[in-house]
Structure formats: structure tokens, C-alpha cells
C-alpha positions as CSV (number, residue, x, y, z in Angstrom):
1,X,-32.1,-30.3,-17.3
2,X,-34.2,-30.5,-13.9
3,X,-35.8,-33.5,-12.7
4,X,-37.2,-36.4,-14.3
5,X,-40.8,-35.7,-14.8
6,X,-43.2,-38.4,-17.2
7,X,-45.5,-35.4,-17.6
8,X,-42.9,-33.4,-19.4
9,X,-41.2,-36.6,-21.2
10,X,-45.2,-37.4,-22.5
11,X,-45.3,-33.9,-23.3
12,X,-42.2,-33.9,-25.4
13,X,-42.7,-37.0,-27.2
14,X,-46.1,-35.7,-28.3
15,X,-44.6,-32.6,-29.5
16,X,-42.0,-34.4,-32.0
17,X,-45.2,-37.1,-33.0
18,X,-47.2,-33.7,-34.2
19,X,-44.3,-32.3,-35.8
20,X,-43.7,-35.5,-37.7
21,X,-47.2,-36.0,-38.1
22,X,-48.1,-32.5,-39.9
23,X,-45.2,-32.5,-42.3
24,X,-45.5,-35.6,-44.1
25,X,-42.9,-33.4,-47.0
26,X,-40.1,-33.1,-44.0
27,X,-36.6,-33.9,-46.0
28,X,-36.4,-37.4,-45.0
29,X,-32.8,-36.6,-43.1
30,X,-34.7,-34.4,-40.4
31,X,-37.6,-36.9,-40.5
32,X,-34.9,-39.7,-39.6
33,X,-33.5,-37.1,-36.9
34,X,-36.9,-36.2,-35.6
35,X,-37.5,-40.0,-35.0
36,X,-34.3,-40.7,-33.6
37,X,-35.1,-38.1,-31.0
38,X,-38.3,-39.5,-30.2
39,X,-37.0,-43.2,-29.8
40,X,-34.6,-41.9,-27.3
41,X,-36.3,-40.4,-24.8
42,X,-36.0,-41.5,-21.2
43,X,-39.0,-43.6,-20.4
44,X,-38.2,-44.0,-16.9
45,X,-36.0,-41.7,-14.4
46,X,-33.4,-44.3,-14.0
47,X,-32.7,-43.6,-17.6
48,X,-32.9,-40.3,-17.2
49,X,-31.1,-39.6,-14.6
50,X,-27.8,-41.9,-16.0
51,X,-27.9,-39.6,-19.0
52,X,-28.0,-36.3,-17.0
53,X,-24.9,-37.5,-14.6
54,X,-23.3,-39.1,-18.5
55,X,-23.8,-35.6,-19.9
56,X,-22.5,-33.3,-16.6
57,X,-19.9,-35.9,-15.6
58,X,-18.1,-35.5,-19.5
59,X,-18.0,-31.9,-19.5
60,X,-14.5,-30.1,-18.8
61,X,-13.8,-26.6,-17.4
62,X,-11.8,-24.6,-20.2
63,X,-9.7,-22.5,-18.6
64,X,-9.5,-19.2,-19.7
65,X,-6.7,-17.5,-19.3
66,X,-7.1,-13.1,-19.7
67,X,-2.6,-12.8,-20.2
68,X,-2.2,-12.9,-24.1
């Protein structure tokens, strides 16, 4: 994930409306997926950036350990 950037956010959302748009026989699950997607992206980069620090900030470190 880099920076916010509305170019790339525009950019996405009208890859997902052409993918929805030219498959009107998409299983209805990954139409309703598809969508979701597209509802939920960050329209501004206050949004954006909450998610990013939501997503980093939950991840854990597994720590591997190489003795069996």
C-alpha cells in the first residue's frame, strides 16, 4: 500500500465498474463481492490512511523458531 492517491482510487473503481459492467452472467456471489469492493473504497485520504495504520497496526510478528 503507498500513498493515498485519487488518481489510482478513480482508477480502481473504474476497473471493478468494467468488470461488473462486461459480465452481466458473473455468479451473483462474486457480483455481490465485486460491489462490496467497490463501495468500500477510500474516497478521501483520511479514510485511507485509518485503514492502512488499521491493517499494519493488527498484524503480529510470528516468531519462527529454526530448534525442532
Amino acid at each position: 500500500m503507498g500513498p493515498y492517491s485519487e488518481e489510482k482510487q478513480f482508477q480502481r473503481a473504474t476497473s471493478i465498474k468494467r468488470l461488473l459492467d462486461d459480465n452481466p452472467d458473473m455468479d451473483p456471489l462474486y457480483r455481490a463481492i465485486w460491489k462490496k469492493h467497490l463501495m468500500n473504497l477510500a474516497l478521501n485520504e483520511t479514510t485511507y490512511n485509518y485503514r492502512v495504520k488499521n491493517i499494519y497496526s493488527n498484524l503480529r510478528r510470528e516468531i519462527i523458531s529454526w530448534e525442532q
